[in-house]
C-alpha positions as CSV (number, residue, x, y, z in Angstrom):
1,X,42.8,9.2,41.8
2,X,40.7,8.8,45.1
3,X,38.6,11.8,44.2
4,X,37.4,10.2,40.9
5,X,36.6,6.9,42.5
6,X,33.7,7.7,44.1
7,X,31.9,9.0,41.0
8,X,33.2,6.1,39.0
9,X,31.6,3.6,41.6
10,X,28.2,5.8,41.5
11,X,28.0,6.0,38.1
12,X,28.7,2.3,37.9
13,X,25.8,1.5,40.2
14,X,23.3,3.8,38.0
15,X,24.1,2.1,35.0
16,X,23.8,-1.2,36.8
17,X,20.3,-0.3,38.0
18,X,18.8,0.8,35.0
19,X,18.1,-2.5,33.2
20,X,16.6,-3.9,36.7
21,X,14.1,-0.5,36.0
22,X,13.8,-1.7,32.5
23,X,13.0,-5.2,33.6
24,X,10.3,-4.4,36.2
25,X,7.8,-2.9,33.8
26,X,4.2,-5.0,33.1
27,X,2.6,-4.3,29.9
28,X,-1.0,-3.7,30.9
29,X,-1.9,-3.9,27.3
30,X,-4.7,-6.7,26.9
31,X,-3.7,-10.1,25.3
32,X,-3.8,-9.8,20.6
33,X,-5.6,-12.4,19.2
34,X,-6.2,-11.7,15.7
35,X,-9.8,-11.7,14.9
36,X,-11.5,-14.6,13.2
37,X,-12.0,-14.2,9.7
38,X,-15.7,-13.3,9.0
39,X,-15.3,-15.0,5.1
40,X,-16.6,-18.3,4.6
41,X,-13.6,-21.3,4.2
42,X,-13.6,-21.7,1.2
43,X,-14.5,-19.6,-2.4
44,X,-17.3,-20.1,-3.9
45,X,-17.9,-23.1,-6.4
46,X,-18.9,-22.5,-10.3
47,X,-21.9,-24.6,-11.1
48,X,-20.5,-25.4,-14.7
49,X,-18.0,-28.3,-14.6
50,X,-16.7,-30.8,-11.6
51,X,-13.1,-28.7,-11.9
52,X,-14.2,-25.6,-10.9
53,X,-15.4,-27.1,-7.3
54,X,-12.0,-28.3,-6.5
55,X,-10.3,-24.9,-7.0
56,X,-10.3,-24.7,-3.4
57,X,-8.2,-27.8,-2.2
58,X,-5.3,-27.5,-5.0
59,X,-2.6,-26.5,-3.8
60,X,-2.2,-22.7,-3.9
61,X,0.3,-21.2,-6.1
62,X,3.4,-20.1,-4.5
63,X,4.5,-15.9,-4.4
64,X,5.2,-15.5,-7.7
65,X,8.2,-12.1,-8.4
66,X,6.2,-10.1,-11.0
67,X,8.6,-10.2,-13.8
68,X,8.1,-14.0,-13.3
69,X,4.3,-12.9,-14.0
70,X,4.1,-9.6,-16.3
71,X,6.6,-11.5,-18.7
72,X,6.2,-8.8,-22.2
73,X,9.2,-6.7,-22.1
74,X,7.4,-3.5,-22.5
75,X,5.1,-4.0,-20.0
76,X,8.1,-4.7,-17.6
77,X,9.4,-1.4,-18.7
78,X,6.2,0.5,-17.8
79,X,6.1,-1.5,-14.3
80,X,9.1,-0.4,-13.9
81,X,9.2,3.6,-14.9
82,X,5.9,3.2,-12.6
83,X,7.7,1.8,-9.4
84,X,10.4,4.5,-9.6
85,X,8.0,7.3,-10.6
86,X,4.5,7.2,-8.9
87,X,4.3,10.1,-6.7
88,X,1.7,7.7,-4.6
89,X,4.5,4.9,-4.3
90,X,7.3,7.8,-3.3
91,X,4.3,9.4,-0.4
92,X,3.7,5.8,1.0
93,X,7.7,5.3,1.0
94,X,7.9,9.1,2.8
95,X,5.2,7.6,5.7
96,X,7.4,4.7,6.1
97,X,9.9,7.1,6.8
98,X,8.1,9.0,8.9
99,X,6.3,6.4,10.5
100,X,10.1,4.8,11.4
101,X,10.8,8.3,12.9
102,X,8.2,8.6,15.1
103,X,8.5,4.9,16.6
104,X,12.7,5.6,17.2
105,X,11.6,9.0,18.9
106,X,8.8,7.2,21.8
107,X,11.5,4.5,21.5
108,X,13.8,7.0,23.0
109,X,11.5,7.5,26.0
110,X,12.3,4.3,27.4
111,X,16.0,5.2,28.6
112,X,17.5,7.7,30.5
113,X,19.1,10.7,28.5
114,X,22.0,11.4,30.5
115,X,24.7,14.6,29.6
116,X,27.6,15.8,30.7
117,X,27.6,19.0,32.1
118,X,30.3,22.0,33.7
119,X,29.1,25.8,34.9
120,X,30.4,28.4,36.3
121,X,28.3,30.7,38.4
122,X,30.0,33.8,40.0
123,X,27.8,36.4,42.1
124,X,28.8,39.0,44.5
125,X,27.2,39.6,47.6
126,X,26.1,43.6,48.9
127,X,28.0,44.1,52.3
128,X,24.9,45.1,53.9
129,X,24.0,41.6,53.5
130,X,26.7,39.8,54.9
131,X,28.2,39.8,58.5
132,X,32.0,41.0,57.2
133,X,30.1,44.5,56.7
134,X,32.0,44.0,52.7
135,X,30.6,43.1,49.4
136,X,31.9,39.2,48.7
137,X,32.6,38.3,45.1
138,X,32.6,34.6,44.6
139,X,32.6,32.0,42.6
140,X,31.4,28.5,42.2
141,X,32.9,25.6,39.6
142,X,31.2,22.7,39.2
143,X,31.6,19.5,36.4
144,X,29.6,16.3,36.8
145,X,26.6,14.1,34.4
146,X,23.3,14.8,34.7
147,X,20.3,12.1,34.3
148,X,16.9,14.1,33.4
149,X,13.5,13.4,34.5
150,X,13.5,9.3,33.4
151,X,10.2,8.1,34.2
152,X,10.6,4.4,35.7
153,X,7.7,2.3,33.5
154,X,7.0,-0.1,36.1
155,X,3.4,-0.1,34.5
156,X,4.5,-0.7,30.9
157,X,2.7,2.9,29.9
158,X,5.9,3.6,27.7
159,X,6.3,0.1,26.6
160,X,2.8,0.0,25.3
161,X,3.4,3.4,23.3
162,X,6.4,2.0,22.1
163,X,4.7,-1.1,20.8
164,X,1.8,0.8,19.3
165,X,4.5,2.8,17.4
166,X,6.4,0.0,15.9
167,X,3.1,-1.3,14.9
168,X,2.2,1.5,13.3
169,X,5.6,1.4,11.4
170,X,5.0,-2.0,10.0
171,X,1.6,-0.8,9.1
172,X,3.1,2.1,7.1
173,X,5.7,-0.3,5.3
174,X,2.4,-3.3,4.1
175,X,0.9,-0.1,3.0
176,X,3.8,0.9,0.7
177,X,3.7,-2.6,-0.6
178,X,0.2,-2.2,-1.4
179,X,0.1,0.5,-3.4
180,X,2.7,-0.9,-5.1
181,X,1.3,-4.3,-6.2
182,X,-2.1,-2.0,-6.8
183,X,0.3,0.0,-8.9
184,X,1.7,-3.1,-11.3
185,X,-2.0,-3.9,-11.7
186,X,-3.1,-0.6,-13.0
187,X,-0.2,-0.3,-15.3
188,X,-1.2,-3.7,-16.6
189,X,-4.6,-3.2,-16.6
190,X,-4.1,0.1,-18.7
191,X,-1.4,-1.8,-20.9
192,X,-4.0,-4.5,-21.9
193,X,-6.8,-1.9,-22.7
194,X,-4.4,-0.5,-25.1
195,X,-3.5,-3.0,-26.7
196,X,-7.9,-3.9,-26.8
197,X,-8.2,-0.3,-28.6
198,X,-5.5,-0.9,-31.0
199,X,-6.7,-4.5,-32.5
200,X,-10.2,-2.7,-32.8
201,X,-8.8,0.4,-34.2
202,X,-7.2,-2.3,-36.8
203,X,-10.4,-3.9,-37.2
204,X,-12.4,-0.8,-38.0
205,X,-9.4,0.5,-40.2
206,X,-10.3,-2.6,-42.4
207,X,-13.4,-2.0,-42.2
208,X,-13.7,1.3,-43.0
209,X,-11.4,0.6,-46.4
210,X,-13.0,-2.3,-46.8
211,X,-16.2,-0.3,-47.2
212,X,-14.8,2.7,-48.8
213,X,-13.9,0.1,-51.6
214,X,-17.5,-0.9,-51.9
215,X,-19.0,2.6,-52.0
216,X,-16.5,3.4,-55.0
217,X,-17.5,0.5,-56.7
218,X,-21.7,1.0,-55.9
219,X,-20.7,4.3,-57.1
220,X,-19.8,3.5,-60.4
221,X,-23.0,1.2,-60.7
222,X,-25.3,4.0,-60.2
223,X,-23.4,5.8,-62.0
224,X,-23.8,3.4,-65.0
225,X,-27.4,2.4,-64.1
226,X,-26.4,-1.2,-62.8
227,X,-27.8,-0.7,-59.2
228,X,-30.3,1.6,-57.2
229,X,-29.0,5.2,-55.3
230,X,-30.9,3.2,-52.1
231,X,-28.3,0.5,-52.6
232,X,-25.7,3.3,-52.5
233,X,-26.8,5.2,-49.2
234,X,-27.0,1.6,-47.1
235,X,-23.5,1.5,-48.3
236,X,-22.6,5.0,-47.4
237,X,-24.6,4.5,-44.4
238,X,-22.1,1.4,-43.1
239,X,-19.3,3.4,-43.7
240,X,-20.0,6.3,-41.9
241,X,-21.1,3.9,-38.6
242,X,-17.7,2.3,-39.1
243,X,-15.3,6.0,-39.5
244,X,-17.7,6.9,-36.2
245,X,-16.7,4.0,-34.4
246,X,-13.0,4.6,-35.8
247,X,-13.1,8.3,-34.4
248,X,-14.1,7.0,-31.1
249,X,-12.0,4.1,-30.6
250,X,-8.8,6.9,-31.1
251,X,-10.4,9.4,-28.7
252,X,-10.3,6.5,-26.5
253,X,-7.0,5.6,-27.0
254,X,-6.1,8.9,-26.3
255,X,-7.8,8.7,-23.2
256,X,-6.2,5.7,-21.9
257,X,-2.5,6.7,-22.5
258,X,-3.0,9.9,-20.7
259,X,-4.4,7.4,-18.2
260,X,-1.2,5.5,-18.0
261,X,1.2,8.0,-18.4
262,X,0.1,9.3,-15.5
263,X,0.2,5.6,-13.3
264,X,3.9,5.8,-15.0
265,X,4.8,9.1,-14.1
266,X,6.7,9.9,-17.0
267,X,5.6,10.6,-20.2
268,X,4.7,7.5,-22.6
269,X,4.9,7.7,-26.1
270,X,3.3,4.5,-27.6
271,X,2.1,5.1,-31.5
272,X,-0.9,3.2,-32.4
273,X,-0.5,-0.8,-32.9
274,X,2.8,-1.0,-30.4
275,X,0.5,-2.4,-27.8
276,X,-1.1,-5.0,-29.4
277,X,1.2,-7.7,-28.7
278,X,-0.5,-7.0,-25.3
279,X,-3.1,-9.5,-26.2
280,X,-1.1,-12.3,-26.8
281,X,0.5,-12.5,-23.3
282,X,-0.2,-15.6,-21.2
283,X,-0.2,-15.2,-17.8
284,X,0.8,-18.1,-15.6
285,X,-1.6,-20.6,-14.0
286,X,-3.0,-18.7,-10.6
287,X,-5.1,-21.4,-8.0
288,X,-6.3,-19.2,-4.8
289,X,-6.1,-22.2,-2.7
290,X,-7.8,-21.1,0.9
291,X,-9.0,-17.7,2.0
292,X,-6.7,-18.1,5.4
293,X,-3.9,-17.7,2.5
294,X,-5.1,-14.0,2.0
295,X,-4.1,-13.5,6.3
296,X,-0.4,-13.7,5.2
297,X,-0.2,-12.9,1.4
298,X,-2.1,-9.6,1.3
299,X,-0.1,-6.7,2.1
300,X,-3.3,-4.2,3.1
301,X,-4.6,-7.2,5.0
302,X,-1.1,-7.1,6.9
303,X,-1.4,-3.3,7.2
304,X,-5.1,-3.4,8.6
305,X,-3.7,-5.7,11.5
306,X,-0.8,-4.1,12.0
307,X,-3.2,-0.8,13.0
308,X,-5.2,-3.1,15.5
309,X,-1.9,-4.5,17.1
310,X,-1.2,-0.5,17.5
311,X,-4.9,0.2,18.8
312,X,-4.7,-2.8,21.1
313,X,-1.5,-1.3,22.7
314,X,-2.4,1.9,23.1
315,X,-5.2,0.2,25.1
316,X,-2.2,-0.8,27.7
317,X,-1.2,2.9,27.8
318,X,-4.4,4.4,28.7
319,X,-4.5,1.4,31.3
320,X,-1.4,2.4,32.4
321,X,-1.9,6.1,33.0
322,X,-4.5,5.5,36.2
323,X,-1.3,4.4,38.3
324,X,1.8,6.2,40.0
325,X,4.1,7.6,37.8
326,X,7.3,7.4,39.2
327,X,10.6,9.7,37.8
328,X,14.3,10.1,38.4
329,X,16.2,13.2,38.5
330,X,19.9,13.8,39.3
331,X,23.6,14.7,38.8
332,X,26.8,13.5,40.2
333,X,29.9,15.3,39.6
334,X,32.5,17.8,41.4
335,X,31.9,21.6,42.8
336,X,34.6,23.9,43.9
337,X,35.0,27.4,44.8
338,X,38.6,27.3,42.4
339,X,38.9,25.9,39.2
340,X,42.1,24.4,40.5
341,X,40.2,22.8,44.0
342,X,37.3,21.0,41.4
343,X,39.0,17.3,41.1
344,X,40.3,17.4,44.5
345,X,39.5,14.7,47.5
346,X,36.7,15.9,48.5
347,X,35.1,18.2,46.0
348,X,32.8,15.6,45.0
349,X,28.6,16.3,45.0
350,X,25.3,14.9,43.9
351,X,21.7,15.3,44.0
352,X,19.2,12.8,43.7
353,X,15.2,14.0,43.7
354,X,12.9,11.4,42.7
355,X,9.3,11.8,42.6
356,X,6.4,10.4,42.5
357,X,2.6,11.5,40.9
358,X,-0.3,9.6,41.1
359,X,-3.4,11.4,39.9
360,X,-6.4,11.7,41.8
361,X,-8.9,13.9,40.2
362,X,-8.7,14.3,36.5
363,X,-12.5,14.9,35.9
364,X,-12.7,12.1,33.8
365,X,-10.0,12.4,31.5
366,X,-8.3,9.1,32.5
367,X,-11.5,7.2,32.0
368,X,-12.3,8.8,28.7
369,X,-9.4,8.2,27.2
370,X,-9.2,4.3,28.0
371,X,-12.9,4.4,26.8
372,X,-11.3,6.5,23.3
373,X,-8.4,3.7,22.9
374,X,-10.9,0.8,23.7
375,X,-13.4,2.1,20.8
376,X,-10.8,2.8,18.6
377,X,-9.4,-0.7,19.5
378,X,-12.8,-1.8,17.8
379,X,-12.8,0.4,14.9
380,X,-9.6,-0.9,13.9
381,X,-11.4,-4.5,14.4
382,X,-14.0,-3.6,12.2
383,X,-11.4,-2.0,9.3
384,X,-9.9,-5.2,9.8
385,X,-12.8,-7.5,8.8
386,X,-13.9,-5.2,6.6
387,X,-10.3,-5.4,4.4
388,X,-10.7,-9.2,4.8
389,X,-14.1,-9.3,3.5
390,X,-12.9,-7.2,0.7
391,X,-10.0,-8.9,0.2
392,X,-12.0,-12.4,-0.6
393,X,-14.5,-10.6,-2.7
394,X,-12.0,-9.7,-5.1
395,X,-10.4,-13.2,-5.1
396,X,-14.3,-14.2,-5.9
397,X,-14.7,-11.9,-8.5
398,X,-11.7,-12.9,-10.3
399,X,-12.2,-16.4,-10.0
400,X,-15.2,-16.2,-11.3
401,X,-14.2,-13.7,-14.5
402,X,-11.7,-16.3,-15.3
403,X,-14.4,-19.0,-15.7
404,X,-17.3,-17.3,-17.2
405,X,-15.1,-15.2,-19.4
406,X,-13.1,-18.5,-20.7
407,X,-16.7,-19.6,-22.0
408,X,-17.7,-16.0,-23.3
409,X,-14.0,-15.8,-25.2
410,X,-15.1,-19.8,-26.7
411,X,-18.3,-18.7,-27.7
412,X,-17.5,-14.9,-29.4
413,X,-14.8,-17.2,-31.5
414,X,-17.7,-19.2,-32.8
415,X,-20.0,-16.0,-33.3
416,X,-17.1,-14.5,-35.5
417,X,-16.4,-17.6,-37.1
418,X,-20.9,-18.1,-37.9
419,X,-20.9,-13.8,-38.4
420,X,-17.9,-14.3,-41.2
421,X,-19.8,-17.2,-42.8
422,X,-22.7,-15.7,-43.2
423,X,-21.5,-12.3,-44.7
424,X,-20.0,-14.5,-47.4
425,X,-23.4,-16.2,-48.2
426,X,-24.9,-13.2,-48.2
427,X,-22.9,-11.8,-50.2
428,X,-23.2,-14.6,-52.9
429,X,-26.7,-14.8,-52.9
430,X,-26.8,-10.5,-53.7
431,X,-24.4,-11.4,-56.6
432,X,-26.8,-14.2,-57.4
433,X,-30.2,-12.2,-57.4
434,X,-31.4,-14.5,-54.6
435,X,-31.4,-12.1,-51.5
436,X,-31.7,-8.0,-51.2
437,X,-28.7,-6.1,-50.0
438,X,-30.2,-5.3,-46.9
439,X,-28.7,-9.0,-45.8
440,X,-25.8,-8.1,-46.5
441,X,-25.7,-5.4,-44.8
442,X,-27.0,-6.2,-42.1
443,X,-24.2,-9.7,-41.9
444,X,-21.3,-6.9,-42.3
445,X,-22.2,-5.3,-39.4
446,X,-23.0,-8.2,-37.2
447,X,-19.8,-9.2,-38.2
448,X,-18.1,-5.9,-37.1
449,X,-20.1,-6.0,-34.0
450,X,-18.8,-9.8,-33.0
451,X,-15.5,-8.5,-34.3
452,X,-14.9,-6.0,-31.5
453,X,-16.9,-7.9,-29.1
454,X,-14.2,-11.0,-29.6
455,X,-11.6,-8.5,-28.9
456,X,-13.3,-7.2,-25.6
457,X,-13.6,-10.5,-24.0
458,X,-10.1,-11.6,-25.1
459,X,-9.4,-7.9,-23.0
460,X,-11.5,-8.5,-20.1
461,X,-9.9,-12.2,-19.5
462,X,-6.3,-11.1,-19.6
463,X,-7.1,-8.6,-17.1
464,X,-9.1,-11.3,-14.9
465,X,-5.5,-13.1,-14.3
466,X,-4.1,-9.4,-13.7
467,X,-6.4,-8.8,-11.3
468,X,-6.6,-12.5,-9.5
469,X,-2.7,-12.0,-8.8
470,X,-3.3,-8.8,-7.1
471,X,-6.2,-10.1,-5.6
472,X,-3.8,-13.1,-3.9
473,X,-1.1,-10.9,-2.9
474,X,1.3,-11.1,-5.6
475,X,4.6,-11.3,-4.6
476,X,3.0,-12.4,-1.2
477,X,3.5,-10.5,1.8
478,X,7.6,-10.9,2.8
479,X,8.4,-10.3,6.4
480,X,8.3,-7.2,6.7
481,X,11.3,-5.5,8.2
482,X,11.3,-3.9,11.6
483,X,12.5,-0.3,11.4
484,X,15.5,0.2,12.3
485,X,17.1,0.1,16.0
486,X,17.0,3.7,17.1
487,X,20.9,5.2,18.4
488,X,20.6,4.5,21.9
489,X,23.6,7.0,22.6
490,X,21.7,9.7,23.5
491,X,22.7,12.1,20.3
């Protein structure tokens, strides 16, 4: 019992120590502000109605879940087979990992790894070297813990690694987020242009029967004398235009579900006129509110400052590394000649050997490298602004697409609407002998031409309100979760 307590009270005393060590450390990193936004404070104002200037001061919309948004049940399939498919989502959810990995291993630099240890070391001695004038065989047990070279971080160098890693952790996970909400967008995106090229296809299938129908009948007139072969070729004319714009809306098609079968990572089987119900879908009211908003809601915003938190700590390493470094190396434990003597009174031992570096010439390398961390410190500013500007651009463009292309979608319904008239008048006057068939040629295919142009817009303002919820965040940046306490136990 009395040859324990000596190492018990030691050992007590080093583990009582350590968090004063801990405690002493000053983080030499300089003091994060974030950067000032270099975007103006509000979006830019349309010119056509008094509305559009108060989009910035309503009230912005609050993070909507996107099945709340992408409400078509297909489309919430595809999202879906996307998010647990993408081989970019599953990388960015690896570097996450990895990223959580590296922080827990410089995490582990900032506490002692202390292990238990026993040895034997038996040796025997030439008797030419000894004074008995007779070779010695001996031997040495010995059984104690062991505390490695711990360096003491009285200047916060391992603090400010530690910080830099964690940062870069968080960066990895608003990353991951990032592609995914970029992911929902694309499938969407690519959902809606399908569902474009199958109301044209439908449109130019009419068309083209509709057309075929008149050559067989302005085949039979020639044939009977009633009407001129000229008459005839315009007629055949249209309705190869319309089987050529037929052929290319499929090899589009074609295009764009290869497109999205590989955004959904699984193949996609979708026959022609599935997707069409795409067009119908009505997204729910968006309002951007102010471009601070973006700070928080953006997930690659988040990321890009989560890099210059990491840059600015790394900043308090570098600083760091010009002063003492100051480590700890030692074992307490028993030694005995006999295995049976090695808990006895007195049979206890220890070393202690501290040291101490403090570097004098280093031919610049210190220097430099708090020159490297400072200019990458700055690059990571300017990535920073640069996201933000970005970020507010696309929040612009969509804003914008969503007002002009509410007026383009009003007035292609009018050009149908005037297109259709007039292709009937047309018509009647040809029957009527009171207009050539060139006018009614030429009001079909106006009337084909505003036909797929109607369709387009409808298309292209659909995917405005896709892209304006990406553009805000989405679901809105949650906060994101710290990685995970690394085992402080040593194993």
């Amino acid at each position: 019992m009395t040859t324990t307590r000596p190492l018990l009270t030691r050992t007590r005393l080093l583990l009582a120590v350590l968090p004063l060590c801990l405690t002493a450390c000053q983080s030499l990193a300089p003091h994060y502000q974030r950067p000032a936004a270099p975007v103006a404070a509000v979006y830019p104002d349309g010119p056509v109605n008094e509305a559009a200037h108060q989009v910035a001061n309503e009230a912005p919309s609050p993070p909507l879940p996107w099945r709340d948004y992408f409400t078509d049940p297909p489309l919430q399939a595809l999202i879906t087979q996307a998010l647990e498919n993408s081989r970019d989502l599953r990388t960015a959810a690896l570097r996450v990992q990895e990223a959580q990995a590296l922080y827990g291993i410089g995490h582990a630099d900032l506490f002692p790894t202390i292990g238990a240890q026993a040895g034997l070391d038996r040796s025997r001695t030439p008797a030419d070297l000894n004074l008995t004038r007779r070779p010695l065989v001996g031997s040495a047990y010995q059984a104690g813990l062991g505390l490695s070279s711990w360096e003491i971080d009285l200047w916060g160098r391992l603090r400010s690694l530690d910080d830099a890693a964690l940062e870069s952790a968080r960066a990895s996970q608003a990353t991951r987020s990032a592609v995914a909400l970029s992911l929902m967008a694309q499938v969407a995106d690519a959902w809606l242009e399908l569902a474009e090229l199958d109301e044209r296809l439908e449109i130019a299938n009419q068309t083209i029967a509709s057309r075929q129908e008149s050559f067989r009948i302005f085949s039979r007139r020639v044939e009977v004398g009633a009407t001129s072969r000229l008459n005839l070729t315009q007629i055949e004319t249209l309705l190869t235009q319309a089987q050529a714009l037929g052929a290319q809306l499929q090899q589009q098609r074609a295009q764009r579900l290869n497109a999205l079968t590989l955004l959904v990572g699984s193949p996609v089987v979708l026959p022609v006129g599935q997707a069409r119900a795409g067009l119908d879908a009505v997204f729910a009211p968006l309002q951007p509110g102010l471009p601070a908003l973006l700070l928080t809601r953006r997930p690659d915003v988040a990321a890009a400052e989560h890099r210059l938190m990491a840059a600015n700590a790394n900043i308090g390493a570098a600083r760091a590394a010009f002063f003492p470094s100051i480590s700890l190396t030692g074992n307490v434990g028993t030694a005995s000649a006999e295995l049976s003597g090695l808990f006895r009174d007195g049979s206890h031992a220890w070393t202690f050997s501290p040291s101490i570096t403090l570097p004098i010439f280093t031919a610049g390398r210190l220097r430099n490298n708090l020159a490297l961390s400072e200019v990458r410190r700055d690059l990571a500013v300017a990535a920073y602004e640069k996201t933000v500007q970005t970020a507010f651009r696309e929040v612009a463009d969509a804003l914008a697409a969503r007002q002009w292309l509410t007026q383009q979608l009003e007035i292609a319904q009018s050009a149908v609407r005037v297109q259709r008239e007039r292709a009937r008048l047309s018509a009647l006057r040809y029957d009527n002998g009171a207009a050539p068939f060139l006018d009614v040629l030429d009001a079909q295919r106006d009337l084909l031409n505003a036909q797929q142009q109607l369709v387009q817009i409808r298309r292209a303002l659909l995917s405005s309100s896709v892209a304006l919820y990406a553009a805000l965040g989405g679901e809105g940046v949650a906060a994101v979760p710290s990685p995970p306490s690394p085992s402080r136990s040593g194993s």
